[in-house]
C-alpha positions in Angstrom: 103.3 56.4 -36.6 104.0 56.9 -33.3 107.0 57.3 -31.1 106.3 55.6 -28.6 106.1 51.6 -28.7 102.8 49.9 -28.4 101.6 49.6 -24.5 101.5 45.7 -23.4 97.5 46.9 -22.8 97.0 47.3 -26.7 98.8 44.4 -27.5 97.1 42.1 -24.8 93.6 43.3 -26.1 94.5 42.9 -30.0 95.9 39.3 -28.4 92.8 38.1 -26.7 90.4 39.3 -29.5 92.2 37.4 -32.1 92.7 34.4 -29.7 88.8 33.9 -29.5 88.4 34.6 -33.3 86.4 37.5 -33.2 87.2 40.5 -36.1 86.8 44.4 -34.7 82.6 43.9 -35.7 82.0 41.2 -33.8 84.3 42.1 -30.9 82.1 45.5 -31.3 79.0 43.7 -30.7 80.6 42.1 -27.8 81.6 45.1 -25.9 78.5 46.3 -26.8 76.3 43.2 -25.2 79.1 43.6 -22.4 77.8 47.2 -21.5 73.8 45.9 -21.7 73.3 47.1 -25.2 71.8 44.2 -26.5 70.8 46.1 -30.1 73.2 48.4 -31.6 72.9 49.5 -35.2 75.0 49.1 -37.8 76.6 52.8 -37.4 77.3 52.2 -33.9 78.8 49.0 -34.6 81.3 50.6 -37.1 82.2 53.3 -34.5 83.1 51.2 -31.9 85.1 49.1 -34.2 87.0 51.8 -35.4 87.5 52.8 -31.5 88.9 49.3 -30.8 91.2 49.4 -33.7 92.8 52.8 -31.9 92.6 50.8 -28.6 94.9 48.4 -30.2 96.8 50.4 -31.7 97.9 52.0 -28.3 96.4 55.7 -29.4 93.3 55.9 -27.0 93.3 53.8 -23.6 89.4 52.5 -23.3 88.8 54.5 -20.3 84.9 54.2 -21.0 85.3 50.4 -22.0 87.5 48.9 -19.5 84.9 47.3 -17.8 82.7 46.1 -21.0 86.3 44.2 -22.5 87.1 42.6 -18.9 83.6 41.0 -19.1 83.6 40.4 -23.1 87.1 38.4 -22.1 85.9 36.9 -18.7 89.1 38.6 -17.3 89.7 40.6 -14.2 90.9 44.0 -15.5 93.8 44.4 -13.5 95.1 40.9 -15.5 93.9 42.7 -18.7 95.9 46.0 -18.4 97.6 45.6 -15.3 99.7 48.4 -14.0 100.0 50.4 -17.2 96.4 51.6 -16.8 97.4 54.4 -14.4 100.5 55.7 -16.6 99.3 58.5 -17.9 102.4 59.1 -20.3 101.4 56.1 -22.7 99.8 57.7 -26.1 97.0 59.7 -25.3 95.7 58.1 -22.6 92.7 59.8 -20.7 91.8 59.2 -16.6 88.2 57.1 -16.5 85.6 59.3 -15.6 83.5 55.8 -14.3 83.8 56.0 -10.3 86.0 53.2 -8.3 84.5 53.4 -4.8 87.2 50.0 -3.7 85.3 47.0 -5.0 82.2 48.5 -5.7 81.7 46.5 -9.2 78.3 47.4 -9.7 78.0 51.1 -9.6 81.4 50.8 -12.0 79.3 49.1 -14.4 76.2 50.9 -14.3 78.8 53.9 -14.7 79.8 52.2 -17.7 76.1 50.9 -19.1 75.4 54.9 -18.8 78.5 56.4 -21.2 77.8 53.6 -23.3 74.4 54.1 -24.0 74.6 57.8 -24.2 77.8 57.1 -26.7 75.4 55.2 -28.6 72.3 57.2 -28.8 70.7 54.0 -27.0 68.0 54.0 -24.0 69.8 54.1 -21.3 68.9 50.3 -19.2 66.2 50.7 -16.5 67.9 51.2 -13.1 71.0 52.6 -14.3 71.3 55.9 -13.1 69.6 54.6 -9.5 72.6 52.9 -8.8 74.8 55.5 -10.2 73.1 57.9 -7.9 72.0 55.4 -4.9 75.0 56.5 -3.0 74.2 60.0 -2.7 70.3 59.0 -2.1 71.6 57.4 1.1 73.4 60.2 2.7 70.9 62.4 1.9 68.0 60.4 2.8 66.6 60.7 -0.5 62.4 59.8 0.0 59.7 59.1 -2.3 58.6 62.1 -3.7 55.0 61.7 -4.5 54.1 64.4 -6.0 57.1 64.4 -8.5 55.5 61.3 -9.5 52.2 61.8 -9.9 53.3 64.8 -12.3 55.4 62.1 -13.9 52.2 59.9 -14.9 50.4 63.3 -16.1 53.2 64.5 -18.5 53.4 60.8 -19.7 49.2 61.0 -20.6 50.3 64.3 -22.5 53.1 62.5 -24.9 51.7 59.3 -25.2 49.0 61.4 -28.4 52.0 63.2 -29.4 54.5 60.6 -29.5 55.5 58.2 -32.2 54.0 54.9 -31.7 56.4 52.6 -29.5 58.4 55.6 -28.8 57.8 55.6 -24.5 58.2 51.9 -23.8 61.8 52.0 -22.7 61.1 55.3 -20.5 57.7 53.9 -19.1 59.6 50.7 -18.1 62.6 52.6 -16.5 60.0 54.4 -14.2 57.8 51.3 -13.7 61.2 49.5 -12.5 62.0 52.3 -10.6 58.6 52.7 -9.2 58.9 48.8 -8.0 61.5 49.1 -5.8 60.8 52.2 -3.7 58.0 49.2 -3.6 60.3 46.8 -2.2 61.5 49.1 0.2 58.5 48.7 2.3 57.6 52.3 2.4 55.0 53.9 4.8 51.0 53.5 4.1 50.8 56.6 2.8 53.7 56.2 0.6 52.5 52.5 -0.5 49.2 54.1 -1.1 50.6 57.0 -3.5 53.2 54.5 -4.9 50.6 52.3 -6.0 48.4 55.0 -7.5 51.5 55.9 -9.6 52.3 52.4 -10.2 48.4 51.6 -12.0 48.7 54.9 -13.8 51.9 54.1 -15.6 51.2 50.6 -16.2 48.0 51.8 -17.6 50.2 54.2 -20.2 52.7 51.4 -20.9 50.0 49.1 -22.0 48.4 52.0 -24.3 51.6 52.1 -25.5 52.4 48.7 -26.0 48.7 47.8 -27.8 49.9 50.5 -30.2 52.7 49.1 -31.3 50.5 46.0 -31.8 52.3 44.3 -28.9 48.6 42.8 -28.2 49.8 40.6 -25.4 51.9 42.5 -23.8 49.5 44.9 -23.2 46.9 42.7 -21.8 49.4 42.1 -19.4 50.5 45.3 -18.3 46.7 45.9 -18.1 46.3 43.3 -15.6 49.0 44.7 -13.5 47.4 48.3 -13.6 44.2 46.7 -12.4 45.8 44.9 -9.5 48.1 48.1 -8.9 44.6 50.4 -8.6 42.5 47.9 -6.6 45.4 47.9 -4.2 45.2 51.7 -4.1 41.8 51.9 -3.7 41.5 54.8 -5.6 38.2 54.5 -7.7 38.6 56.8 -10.1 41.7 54.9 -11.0 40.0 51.8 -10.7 37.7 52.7 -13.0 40.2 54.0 -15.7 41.7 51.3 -15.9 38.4 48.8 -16.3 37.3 52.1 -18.8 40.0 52.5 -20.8 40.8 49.2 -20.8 37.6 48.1 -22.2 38.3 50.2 -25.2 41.5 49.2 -26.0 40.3 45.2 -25.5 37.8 46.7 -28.2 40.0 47.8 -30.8 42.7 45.1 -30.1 39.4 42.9 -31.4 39.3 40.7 -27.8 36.3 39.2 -27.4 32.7 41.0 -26.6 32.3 39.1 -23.3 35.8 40.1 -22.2 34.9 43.9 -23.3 31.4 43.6 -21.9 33.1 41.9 -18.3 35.5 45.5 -18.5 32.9 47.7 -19.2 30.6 46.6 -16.2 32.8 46.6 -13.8 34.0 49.8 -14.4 30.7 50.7 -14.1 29.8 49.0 -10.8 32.9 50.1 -8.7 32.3 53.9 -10.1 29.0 53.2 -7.9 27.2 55.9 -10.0 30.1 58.6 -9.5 31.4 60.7 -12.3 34.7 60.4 -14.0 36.5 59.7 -16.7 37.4 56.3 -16.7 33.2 55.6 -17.1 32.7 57.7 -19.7 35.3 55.8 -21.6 33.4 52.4 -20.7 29.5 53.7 -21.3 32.1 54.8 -24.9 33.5 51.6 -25.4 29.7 50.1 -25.3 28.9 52.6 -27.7 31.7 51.4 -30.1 30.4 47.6 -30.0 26.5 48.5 -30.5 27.6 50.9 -33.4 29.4 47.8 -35.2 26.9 45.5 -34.6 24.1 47.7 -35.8 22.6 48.9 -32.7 21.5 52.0 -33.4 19.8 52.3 -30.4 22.2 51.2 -27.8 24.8 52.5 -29.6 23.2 56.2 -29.0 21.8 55.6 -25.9 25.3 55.3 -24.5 26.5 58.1 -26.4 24.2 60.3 -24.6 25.3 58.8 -21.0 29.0 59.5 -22.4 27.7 63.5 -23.4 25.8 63.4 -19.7 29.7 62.5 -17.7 31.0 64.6 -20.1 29.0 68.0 -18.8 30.7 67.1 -15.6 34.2 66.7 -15.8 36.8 69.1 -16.2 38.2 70.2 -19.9 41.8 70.3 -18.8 44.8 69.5 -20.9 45.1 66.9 -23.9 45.6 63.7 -22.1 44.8 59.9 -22.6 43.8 60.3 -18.5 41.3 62.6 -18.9 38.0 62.8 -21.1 37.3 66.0 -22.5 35.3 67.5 -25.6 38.2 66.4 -28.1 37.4 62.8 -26.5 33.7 63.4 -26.5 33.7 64.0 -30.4 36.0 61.8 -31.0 33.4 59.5 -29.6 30.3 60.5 -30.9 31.6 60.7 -34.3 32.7 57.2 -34.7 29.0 56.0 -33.4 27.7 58.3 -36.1 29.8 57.4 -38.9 29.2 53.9 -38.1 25.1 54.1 -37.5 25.3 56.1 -40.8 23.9 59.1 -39.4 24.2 62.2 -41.5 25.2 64.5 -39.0 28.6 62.7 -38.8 30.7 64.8 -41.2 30.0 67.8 -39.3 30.8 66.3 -36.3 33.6 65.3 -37.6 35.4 68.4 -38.4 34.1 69.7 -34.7 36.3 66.8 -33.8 39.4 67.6 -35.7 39.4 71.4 -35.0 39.8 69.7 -31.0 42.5 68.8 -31.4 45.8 70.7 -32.1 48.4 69.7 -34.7 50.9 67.7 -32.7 48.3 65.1 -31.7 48.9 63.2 -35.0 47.3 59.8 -34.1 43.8 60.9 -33.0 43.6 63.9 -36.3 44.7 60.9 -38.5 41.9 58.5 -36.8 39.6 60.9 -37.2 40.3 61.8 -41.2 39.9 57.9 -41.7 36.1 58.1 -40.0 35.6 61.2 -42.3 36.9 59.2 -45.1 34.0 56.2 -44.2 31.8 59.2 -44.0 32.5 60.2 -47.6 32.6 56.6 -48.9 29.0 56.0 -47.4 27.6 59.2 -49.1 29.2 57.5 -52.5 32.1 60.5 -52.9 34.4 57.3 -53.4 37.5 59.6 -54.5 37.1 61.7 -52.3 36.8 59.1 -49.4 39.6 57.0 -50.9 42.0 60.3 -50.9 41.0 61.2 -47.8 41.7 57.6 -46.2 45.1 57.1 -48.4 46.5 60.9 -47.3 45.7 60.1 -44.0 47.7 56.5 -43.8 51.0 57.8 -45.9 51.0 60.9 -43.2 53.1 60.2 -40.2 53.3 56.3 -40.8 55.1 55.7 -37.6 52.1 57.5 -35.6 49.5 54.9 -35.1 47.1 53.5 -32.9 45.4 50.2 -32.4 42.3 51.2 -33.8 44.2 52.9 -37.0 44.1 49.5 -39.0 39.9 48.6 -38.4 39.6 52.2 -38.8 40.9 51.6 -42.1 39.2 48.3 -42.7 36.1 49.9 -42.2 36.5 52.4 -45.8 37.5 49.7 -47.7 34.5 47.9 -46.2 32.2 50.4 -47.4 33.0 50.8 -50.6 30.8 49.2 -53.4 31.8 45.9 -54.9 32.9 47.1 -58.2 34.8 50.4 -56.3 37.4 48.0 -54.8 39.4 47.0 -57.7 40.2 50.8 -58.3 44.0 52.0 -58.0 43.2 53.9 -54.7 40.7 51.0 -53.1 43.9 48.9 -53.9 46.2 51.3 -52.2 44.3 51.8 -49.6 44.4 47.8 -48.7 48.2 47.8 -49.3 48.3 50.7 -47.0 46.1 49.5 -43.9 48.0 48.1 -40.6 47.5 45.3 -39.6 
């Protein structure tokens, strides 16, 4: 108990919560949807509840939360706690660390959106900290920094083969957002230029991301907008990346061959002939379709245009923007696998040793090709471990093509191996 009587704060917030009908959960979730938290778990729900309860109780004034229950109430919050906010003598009240620049509601509640989302191990909402921060940009005269972006859309190819699946939307989309209004702000042709540029490349990344997660329309979206983004650039390379890569995600996401075909040769037309690594990801992509349907031929006649671009790019860093030899086996071992050719196990471990450990999706890709391989060569418990190990590793790590890559062992196996335990496993285990 204590000594003091309850502030006429407490009271008035246990008063109005009661007087909508709402219990400390459900007021919780309020606060919560309040502060732009649209999604908070069950654990963060029961810690804000238990916070309220102290609110009302008098122990804690909701320094962080005086905003959120003004808006959860449709109050002003001078009528909600009135004078006895500022007396610092009541319980254990603390100052509000959220900044009151006069009437300045919106920074206060992007203020607010930020503690609440870092109290709740949430993303923190796209354009948050900008308007936290925009008043400092303007006295500074905070430009576009170009090059701090362009690093940003290299360090985002990195993660996106390290990363869980799904795991970079919210951090893509904060920079895309971000990105799209130093847009609006009319830059210079220069900085539109660069902005752009930036603007394709993490588009590009978000709808890799996004086709992942199996958010299949979303990312044919987002692809769109990279497209438009590049054009508008007019950086090639980047317009060809994003026909290139493009064309094998549309592969894997099963779009249609036309559609895959139309991506492929026009990454190949605006390249005009010049080497990079968006068009050895669309002379890839046509490898992929001719080694499904059976076309041995075409399917290693583009491999060898893919090995040709390949001599003459750069092996830099592991990155989903770049095409390297980890990218180059990778490659050529799905068209052997699939053609049947019996140089694809060894190829296949070339591939895997190309790849270090943290890049889980492409390793676990790669183990399900060897696991065709196997199957193909009739080692059927072998293949089947191999494919079942390689789907109950690092389950939230997967990538469009993990579920036809899957699709394809079972395929493989003779009629009378698919009723066995493992076969059936397998089948239980493959993504969608």
């Amino acid at each position: 108990m204590t000594d003091h009587p309850r502030p006429q704060w407490a009271v008035r917030l246990e008063a109005e919560r009661r007087a909508r009908g709402w219990g400390p959960f459900k007021a919780a979730r309020r606060l919560y949807a309040a502060a732009g938290i649209d999604h908070p778990d069950l654990s963060q729900v029961k810690n804000l509840s238990r916070q309220i309860n102290r609110h009302e109780k008098g122990e804690v004034f909701p320094s962080d939360w005086g905003s959120a229950y003004a808006t959860a109430f449709g109050m002003e919050e001078k009528d909600l706690f009135g004078q006895e906010s500022t007396d610092q003598t009541v319980g254990t009240v603390n100052p509000s660390p959220i900044p009151d620049d006069g009437n300045d509601d919106v920074k206060r509640r992007a203020a607010l959106q930020l503690l609440a989302a870092l109290g709740a191990g949430t993303a923190v909402p796209p354009g948050t900290l900008e308007e936290i921060l925009s008043g400092i940009d303007r006295v500074t005269g905070g430009g576009v920094d170009l090059d701090e972006w362009e690093q940003t859309v290299y360090e985002y190819g990195q993660k996106v083969v390290t990363r869980p699946t799904g795991s970079l939307v919210g951090d893509l989309t904060a920079d895309i957002i971000a990105v799209g209004r130093l847009l609006d702000r009319a830059p210079t042709g220069q900085e539109q230029t660069g902005l752009l540029r930036v603007s394709a490349g993490l588009s590009g990344l978000l709808a890799i991301v996004l086709g992942d997660a199996g958010e299949e329309r979303s990312a044919r979206i987002t692809w769109g907008t990279a497209r438009r983004a590049a054009d508008k650039s007019g950086d090639r390379d980047l317009q060809v990346w994003t026909r290139g890569r493009a064309a094998q995600d549309a592969f894997w996401a099963g779009r249609s061959d036309q559609f895959v075909v139309c991506l492929i040769d026009e990454a190949i037309a605006l390249s005009n002939g010049t080497s990079s690594a968006g068009l050895a990801r669309a002379y890839a992509a046509r490898a992929y379709m001719a080694a499904d349907k059976g076309d041995d031929l075409v399917a290693l006649a583009s491999l060898n245009k893919v090995k040709k671009m390949a001599e003459r790019l750069p092996d830099g860093s592991q990155t989903v923007l770049a095409f390297r030899e980890s990218q180059l086996r990778w490659t050529e071992s799905y068209v052997l696998t699939r053609t049947g050719n019996s140089q694809a196990t060894n190829v296949l471990e070339q591939a895997i040793s190309c790849y270090p450990p943290c890049s889980v999706v492409p390793v676990k890709n790669l183990s399900l090709m060897r696991a065709e391989a196997l199957v193909r060569a009739r080692d059927i418990d072998t293949g089947l471990q191999e494919a079942v190990s390689a789907l109950q590793e690092h389950p939230e790590h997967l990538a469009a093509g993990t579920g036809a890559l899957a699709a394809h062992v079972f395929a493989a196996l003779p009629a009378q191996a698919r009723a066995l335990p493992a076969a059936q496993e397998l089948r239980a285990l493959t993504p969608a």
